[in-house]
C-alpha positions as CSV (number, residue, x, y, z in Angstrom):
1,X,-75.3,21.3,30.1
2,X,-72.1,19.3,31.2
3,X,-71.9,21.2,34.6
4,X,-76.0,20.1,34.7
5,X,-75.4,16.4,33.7
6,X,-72.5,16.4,36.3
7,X,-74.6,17.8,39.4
8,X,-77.3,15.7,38.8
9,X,-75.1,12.4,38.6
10,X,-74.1,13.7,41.8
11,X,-76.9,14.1,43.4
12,X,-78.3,10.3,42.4
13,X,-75.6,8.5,43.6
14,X,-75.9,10.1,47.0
15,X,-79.5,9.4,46.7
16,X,-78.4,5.8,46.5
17,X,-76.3,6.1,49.0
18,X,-78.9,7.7,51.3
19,X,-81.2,4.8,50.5
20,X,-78.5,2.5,51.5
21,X,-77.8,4.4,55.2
22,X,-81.8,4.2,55.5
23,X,-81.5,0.5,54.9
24,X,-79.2,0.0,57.2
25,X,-80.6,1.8,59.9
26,X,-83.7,0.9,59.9
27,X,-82.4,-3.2,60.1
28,X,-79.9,-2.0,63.1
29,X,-81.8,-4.7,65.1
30,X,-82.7,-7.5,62.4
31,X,-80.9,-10.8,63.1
32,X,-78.5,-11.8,60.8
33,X,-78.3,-8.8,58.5
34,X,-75.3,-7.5,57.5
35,X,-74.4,-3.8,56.4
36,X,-74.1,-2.5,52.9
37,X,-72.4,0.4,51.5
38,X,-71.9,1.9,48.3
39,X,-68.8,2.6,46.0
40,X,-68.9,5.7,43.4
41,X,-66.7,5.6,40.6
42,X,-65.9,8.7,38.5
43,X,-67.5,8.9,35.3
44,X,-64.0,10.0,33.1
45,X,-65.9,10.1,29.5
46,X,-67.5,13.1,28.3
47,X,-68.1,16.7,28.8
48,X,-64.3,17.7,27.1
49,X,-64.0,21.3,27.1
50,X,-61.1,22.9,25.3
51,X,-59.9,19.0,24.5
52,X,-59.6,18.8,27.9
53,X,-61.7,15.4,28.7
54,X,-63.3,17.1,32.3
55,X,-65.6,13.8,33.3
56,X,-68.9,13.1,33.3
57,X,-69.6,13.2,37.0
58,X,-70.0,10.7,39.4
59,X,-71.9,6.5,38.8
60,X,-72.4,3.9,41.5
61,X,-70.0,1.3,40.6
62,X,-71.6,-1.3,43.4
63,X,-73.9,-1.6,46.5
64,X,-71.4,-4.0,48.7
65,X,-72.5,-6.2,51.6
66,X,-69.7,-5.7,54.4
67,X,-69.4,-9.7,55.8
68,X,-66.1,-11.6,56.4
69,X,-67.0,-15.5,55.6
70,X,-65.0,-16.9,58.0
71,X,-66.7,-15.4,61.3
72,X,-69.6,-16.4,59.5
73,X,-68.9,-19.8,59.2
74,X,-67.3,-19.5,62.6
75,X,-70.7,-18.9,64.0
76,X,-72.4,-21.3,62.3
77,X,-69.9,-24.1,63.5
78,X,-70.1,-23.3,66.7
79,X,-74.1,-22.6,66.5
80,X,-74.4,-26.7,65.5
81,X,-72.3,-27.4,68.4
82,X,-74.1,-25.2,71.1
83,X,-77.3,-26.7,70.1
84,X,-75.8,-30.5,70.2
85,X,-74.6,-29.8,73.2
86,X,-77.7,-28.0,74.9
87,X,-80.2,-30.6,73.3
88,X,-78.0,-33.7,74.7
89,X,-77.4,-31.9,78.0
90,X,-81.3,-31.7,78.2
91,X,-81.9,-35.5,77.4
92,X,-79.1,-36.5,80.1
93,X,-80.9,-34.0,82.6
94,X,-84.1,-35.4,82.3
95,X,-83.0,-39.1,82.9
96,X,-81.5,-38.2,85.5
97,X,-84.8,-36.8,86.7
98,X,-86.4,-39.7,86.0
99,X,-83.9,-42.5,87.8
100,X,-83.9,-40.3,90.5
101,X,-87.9,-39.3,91.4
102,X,-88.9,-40.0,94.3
103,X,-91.6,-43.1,93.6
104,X,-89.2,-44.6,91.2
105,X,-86.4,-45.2,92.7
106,X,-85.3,-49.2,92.3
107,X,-82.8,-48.8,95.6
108,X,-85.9,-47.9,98.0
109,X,-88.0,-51.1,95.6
110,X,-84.7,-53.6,96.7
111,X,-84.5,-52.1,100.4
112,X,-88.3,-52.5,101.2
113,X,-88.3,-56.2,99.6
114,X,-84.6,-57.4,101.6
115,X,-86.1,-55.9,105.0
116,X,-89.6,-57.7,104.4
117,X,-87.3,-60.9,103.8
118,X,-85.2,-60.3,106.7
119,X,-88.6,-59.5,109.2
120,X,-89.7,-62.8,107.8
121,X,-87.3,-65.0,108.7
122,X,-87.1,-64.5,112.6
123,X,-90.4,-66.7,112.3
124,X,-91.4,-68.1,108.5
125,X,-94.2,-69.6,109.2
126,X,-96.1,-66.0,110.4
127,X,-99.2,-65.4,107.2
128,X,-98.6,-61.9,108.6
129,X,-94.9,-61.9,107.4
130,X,-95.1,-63.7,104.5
131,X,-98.1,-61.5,103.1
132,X,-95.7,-58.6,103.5
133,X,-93.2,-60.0,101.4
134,X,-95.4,-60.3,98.6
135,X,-96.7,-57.1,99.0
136,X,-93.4,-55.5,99.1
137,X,-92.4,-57.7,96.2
138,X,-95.0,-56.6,93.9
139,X,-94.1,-53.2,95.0
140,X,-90.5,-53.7,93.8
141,X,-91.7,-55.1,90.7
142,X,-94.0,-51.9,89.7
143,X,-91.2,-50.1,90.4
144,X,-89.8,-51.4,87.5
145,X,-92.9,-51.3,85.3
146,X,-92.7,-47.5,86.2
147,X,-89.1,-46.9,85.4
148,X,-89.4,-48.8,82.5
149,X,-92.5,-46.9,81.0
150,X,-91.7,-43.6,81.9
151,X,-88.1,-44.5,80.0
152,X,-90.3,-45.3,77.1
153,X,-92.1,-42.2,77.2
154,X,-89.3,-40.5,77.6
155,X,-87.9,-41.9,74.5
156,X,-90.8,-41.6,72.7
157,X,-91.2,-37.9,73.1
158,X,-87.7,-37.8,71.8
159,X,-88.7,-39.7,68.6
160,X,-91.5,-37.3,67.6
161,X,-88.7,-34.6,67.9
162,X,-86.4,-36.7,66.0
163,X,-89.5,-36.9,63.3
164,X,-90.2,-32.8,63.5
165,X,-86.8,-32.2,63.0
166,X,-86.3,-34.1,59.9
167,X,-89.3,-32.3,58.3
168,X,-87.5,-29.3,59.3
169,X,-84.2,-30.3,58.0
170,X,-86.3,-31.3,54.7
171,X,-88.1,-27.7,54.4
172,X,-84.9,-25.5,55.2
173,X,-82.6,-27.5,52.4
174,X,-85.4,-26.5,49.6
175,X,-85.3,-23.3,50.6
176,X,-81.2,-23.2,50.2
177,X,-82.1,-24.7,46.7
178,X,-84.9,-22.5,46.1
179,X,-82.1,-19.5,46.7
180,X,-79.3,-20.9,44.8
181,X,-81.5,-20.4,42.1
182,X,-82.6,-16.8,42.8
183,X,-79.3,-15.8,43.4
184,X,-77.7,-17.6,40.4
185,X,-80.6,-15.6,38.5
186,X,-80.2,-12.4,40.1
187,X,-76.4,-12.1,40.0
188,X,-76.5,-12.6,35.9
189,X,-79.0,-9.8,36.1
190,X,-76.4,-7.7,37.7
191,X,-78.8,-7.1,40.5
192,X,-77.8,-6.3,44.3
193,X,-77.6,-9.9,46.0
194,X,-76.7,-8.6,49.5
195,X,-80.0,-9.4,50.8
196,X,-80.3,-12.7,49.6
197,X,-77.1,-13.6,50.9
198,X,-78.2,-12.7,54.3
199,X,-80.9,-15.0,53.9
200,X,-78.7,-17.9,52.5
201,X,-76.6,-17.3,55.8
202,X,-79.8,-17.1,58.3
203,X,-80.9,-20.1,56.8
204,X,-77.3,-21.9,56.9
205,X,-77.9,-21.2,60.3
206,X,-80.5,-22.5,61.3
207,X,-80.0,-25.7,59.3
208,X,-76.9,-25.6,61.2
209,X,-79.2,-26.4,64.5
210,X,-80.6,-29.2,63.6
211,X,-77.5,-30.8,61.5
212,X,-73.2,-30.3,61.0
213,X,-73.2,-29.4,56.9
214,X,-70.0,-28.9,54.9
215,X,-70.7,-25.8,52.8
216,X,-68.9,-24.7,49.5
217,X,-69.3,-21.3,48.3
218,X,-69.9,-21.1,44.4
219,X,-70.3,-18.3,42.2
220,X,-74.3,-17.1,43.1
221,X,-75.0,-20.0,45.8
222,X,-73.7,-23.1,48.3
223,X,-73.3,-26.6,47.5
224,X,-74.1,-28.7,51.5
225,X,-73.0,-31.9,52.2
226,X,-73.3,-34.3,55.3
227,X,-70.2,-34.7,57.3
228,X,-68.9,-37.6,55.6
229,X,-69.8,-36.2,52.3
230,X,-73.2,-37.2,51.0
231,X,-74.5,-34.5,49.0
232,X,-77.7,-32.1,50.7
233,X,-77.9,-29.1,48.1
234,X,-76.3,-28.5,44.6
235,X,-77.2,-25.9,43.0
236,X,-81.4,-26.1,42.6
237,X,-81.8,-29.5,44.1
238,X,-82.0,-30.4,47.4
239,X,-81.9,-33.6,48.9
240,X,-85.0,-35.7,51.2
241,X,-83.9,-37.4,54.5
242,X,-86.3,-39.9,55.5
243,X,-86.4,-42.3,58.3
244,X,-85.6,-45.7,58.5
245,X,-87.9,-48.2,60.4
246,X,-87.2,-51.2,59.2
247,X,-85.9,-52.7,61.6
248,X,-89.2,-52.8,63.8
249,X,-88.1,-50.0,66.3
250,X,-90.2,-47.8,66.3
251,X,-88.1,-44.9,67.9
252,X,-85.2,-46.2,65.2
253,X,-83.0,-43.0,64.5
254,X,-82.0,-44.8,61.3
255,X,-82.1,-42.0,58.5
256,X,-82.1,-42.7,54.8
257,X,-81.1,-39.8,51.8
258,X,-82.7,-39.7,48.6
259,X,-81.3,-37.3,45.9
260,X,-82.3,-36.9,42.4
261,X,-84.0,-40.7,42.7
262,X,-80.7,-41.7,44.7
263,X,-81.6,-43.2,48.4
264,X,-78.5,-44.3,50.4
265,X,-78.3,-44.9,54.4
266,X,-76.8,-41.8,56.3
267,X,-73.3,-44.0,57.7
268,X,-72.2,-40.9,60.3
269,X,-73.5,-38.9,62.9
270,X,-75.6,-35.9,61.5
271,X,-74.3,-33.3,64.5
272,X,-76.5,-30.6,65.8
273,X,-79.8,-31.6,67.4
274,X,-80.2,-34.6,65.2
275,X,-76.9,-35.9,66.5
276,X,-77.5,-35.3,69.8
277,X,-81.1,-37.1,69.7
278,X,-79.2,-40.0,67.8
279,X,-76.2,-40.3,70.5
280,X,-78.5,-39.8,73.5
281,X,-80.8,-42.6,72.3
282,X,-77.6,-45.1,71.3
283,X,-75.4,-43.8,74.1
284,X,-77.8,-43.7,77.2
285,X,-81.8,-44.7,76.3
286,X,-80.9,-48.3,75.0
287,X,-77.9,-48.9,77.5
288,X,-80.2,-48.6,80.5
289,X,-83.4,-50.2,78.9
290,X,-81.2,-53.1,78.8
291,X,-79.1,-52.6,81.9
292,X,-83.0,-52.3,84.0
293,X,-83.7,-55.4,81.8
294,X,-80.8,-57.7,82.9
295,X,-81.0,-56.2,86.9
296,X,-84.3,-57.4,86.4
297,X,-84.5,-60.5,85.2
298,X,-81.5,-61.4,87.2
299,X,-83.0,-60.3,90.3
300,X,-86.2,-62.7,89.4
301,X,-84.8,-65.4,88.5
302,X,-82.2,-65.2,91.7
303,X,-85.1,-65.6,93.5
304,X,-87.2,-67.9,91.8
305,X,-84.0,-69.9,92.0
306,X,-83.9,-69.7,95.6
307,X,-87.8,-70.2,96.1
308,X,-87.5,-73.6,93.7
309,X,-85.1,-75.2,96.3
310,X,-87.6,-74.9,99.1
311,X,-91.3,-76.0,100.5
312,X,-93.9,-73.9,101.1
313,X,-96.3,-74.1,104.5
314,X,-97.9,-77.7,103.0
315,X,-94.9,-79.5,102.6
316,X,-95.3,-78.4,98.7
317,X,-92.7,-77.6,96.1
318,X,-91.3,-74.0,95.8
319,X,-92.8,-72.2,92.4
320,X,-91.6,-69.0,91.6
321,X,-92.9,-65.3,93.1
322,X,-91.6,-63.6,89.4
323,X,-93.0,-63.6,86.0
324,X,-91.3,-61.6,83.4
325,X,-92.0,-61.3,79.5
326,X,-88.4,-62.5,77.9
327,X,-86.8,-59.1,76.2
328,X,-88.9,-56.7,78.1
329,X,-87.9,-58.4,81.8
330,X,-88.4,-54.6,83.3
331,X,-91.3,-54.0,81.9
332,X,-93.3,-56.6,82.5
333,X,-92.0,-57.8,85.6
334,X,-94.8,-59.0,88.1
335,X,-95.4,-61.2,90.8
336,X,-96.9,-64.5,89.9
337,X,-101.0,-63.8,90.5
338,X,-102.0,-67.5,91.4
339,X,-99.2,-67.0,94.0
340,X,-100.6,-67.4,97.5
341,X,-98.6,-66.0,101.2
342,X,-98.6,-70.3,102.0
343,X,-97.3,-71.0,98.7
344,X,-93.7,-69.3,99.7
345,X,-91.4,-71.7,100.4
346,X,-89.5,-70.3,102.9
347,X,-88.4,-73.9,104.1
348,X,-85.6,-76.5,103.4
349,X,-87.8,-79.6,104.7
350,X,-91.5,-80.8,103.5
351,X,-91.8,-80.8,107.4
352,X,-90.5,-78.2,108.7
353,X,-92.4,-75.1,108.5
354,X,-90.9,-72.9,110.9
355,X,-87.2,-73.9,109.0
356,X,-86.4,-70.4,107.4
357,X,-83.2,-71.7,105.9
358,X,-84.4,-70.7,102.3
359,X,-84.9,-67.0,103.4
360,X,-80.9,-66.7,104.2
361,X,-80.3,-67.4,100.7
362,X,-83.0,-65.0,99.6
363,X,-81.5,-62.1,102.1
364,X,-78.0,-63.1,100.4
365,X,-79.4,-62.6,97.3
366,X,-79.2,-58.1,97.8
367,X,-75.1,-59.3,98.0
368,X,-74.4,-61.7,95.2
369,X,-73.1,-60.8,91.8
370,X,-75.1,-61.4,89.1
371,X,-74.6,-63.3,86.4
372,X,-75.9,-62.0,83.0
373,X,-76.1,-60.0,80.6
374,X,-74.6,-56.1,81.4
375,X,-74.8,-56.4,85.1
376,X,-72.9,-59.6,85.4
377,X,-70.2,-59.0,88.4
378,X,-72.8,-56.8,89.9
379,X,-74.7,-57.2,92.7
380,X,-78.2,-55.3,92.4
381,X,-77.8,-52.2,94.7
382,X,-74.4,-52.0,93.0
383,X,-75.8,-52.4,89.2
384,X,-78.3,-49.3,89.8
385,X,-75.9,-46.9,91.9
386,X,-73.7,-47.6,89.0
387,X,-76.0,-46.2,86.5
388,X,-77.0,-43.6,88.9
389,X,-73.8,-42.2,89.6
390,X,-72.7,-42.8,85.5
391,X,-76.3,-41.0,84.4
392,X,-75.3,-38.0,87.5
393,X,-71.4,-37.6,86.1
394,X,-72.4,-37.8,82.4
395,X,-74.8,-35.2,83.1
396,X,-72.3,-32.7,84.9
397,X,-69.9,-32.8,82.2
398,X,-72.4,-32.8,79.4
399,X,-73.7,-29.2,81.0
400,X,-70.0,-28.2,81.1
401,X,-70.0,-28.7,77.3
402,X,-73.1,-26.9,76.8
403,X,-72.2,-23.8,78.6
404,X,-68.3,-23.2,77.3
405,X,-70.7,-24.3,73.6
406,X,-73.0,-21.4,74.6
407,X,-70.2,-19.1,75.3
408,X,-68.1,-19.9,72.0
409,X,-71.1,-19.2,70.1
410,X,-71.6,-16.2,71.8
411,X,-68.2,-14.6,71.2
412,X,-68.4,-15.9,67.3
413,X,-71.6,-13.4,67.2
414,X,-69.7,-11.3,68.5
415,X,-67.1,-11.4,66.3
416,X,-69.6,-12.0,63.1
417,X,-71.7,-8.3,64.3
418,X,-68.1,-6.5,64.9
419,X,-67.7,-6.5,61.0
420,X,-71.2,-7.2,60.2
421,X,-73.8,-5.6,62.3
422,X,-75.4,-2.0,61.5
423,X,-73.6,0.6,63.6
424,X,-76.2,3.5,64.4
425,X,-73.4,6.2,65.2
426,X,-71.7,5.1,61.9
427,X,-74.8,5.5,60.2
428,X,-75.9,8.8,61.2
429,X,-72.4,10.0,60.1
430,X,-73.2,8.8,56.8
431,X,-76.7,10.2,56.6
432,X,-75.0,13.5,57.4
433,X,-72.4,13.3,54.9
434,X,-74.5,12.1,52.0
435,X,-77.0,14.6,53.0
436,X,-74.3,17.5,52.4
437,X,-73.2,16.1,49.3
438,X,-77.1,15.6,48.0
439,X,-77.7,19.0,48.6
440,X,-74.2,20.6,47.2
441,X,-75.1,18.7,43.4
442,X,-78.2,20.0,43.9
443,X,-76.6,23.3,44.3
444,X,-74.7,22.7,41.2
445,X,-77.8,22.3,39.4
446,X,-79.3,25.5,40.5
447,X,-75.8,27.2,40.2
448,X,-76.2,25.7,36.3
449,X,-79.7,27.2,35.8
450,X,-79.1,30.3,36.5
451,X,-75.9,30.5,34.3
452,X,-78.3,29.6,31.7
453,X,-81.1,31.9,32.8
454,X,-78.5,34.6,32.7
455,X,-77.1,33.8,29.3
456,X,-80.8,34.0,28.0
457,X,-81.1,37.2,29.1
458,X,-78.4,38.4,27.4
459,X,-79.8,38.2,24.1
């Protein structure tokens, strides 16, 4: 029966390894899989004949998943900085959409109110020219309005992302938990863990999107950590980020951690899509909400300024054309609505109506440096080119980043699938030569039976 018991051990652990070559080949194109062979060992113990110890045959001693950590964790690292630098390459992109639609563009606001005030003073006391500086005046000022709320929208849109993604980042670090435990479990059990350490990697990488983590590898599982060391995962609990609104803005990127009853600010950049939404909203949104804000309200009151100095057609005090809401000047900016084409006071005498000397300062006024706040230094044309031209080289070398980013990540996949990734030559090789080998034990068994058949006959 030895010769029996040794074919037949045969013969199941190339069935195993069959199974294991059908595995593989039927995931040659699932994502993130890795390959998985199997090792035989040589059974040594019984079956002696003549005192001679002969073996037993042939046992699986492991089904092995072929993966070299560090190309994975290459490819995660450079996964979290492909999608930082994609996701803040598409913020930049579409501000600079938005400065530079046609409609919304503050250059062509300034040039149409500077020529109204230029047509106006060859003779101030026209109705005619007058009414076109308030119409052109309001028009700049709704230009503002517009730039302003379509930045808010803008931002906004990129809140309710920064919201989804946090739910996301929440969801995908109970699952890691949620496998720490199966694979803790499983390995104790002896059981093959190959799969599930495909799916701790797929979903490593795609919490890798969203956020940089530090990973440890322990026996059965991961312990993640931010990048400055607050803990995300350890072993079966995961932490909760939350954000933080406290501070009355409402598109606040402000994130809080809780772990096991624990809540503590997050104090550094999270990386990966969070990060980008977080530096795109400290580094550009706010910067040029309050850069609009400070052209504009130093733009109004230059000529508010101006206007107060003068008389208007009925020998009247100036009063000013702008009205602004203090801390959201862009915004609200408007012409005053109880402000009349007479009312301007375009003149430096009560008398004088035809005196235009108050519409030199005004034309003077698209030249002077202003004075406050992040535009002081600045004249207005030269404040908003500024931004332009900042917003249009920021943009250039942010899509730069994002395309040697997408490249690196590239070849680390590369790399990862050279040692990783199901070969379908390879495989058929093996299918071939497990095949032979199934079917020669399964000739030994035949070969055995009919020794024994004959030996039966014999008596």
């Amino acid at each position: 029966m030895g010769m029996t018991n040794i074919g037949l051990s045969g013969a199941l652990a190339n069935r195993v390894a069959l199974n294991t070559t059908a595995q593989n080949t039927a995931n040659v194109n699932t994502p993130g899989y890795s390959r998985q062979i199997v090792t035989m060992e040589a059974s040594l113990s019984g079956n002696a004949v003549n005192g001679i110890n002969l073996g037993s045959g042939v046992e699986v001693g492991d089904i092995l998943r072929i993966a070299d950590q560090s190309s994975i964790n290459r490819l995660r690292e450079a996964t979290e900085s492909a999608q930082f630098s994609q996701s803040y390459f598409n913020g930049l992109s579409n501000l600079e959409n938005l400065l530079g639609a046609d409609g919304l563009s503050l250059t062509q606001g300034m040039n149409g109110f500077f020529a109204a005030i230029d047509e106006a003073s060859v003779t101030p006391e026209s109705v005619a020219f007058r009414q076109q500086v308030l119409t052109n005046a309001d028009a700049l000022a709704q230009q503002f309005n517009s730039v302003s709320a379509q930045l808010s929208q803008q931002e906004a849109a990129q809140s309710e992302r920064y919201g989804a993604l946090v739910t996301h980042v929440n969801s995908q670090l109970e699952s890691i938990a949620s496998l720490n435990q199966k694979l803790q479990e499983d390995a104790l059990l002896g059981k093959s863990v190959g799969g599930l350490q495909d799916a701790m990697d797929k979903h490593l990488n795609e919490l890798s999107k969203s956020l940089d983590v530090q990973v440890i590898f322990t026996n059965g599982g991961v312990e993640l950590s931010t990048p400055n060391g607050q803990p995300l995962v350890i072993g079966g609990y995961a932490a909760s980020l939350a954000r933080d609104l406290s501070s009355g803005d409402l598109y606040s990127t402000d994130l809080n951690i809780t772990f096991q009853s624990m809540t503590t600010p997050v104090d550094a950049s999270l990386g990966g899509e969070l990060g980008a939404l977080e530096a795109l909203k400290t580094n550009q949104y706010e910067p040029i909400k309050t850069l609009l804000a400070d052209l504009a309200k130093g733009l109004a009151d230059g000529v508010n300024s101006a206007l107060n100095s003068g008389f208007d057609l009925n020998g009247a005090a100036g009063q000013n054309l702008f009205i602004y809401t203090p801390g959201s000047e862009a915004l609200s900016l408007a012409i005053d609505p109880t402000l009349t084409a007479q009312d301007l006071a375009f003149s430096s005498s009560a008398t004088l109506a035809g005196n235009g000397d108050v519409l030199k300062d005004l034309s003077m006024l698209s030249q002077t440096l202003l004075t406050n706040g992040s535009v002081v230094g600045e004249t207005p044309y030269s404040a908003y080119s500024g931004l332009l031209g900042d917003i249009g080289i920021f943009t250039r070398q942010a899509q730069s980043e994002a395309t040697a980013a997408q490249v690196s990540m590239e070849d680390a996949q590369v790399v990862r699938d050279s040692v990783s990734a199901v070969n379908s030559d390879e495989e058929a090789a093996n299918m071939l030569l497990y095949l032979n080998a199934y079917e020669a034990n399964m000739k030994i068994i035949s070969t055995a039976n009919q020794m024994f058949q004959t030996l039966l006959r014999a008596f």
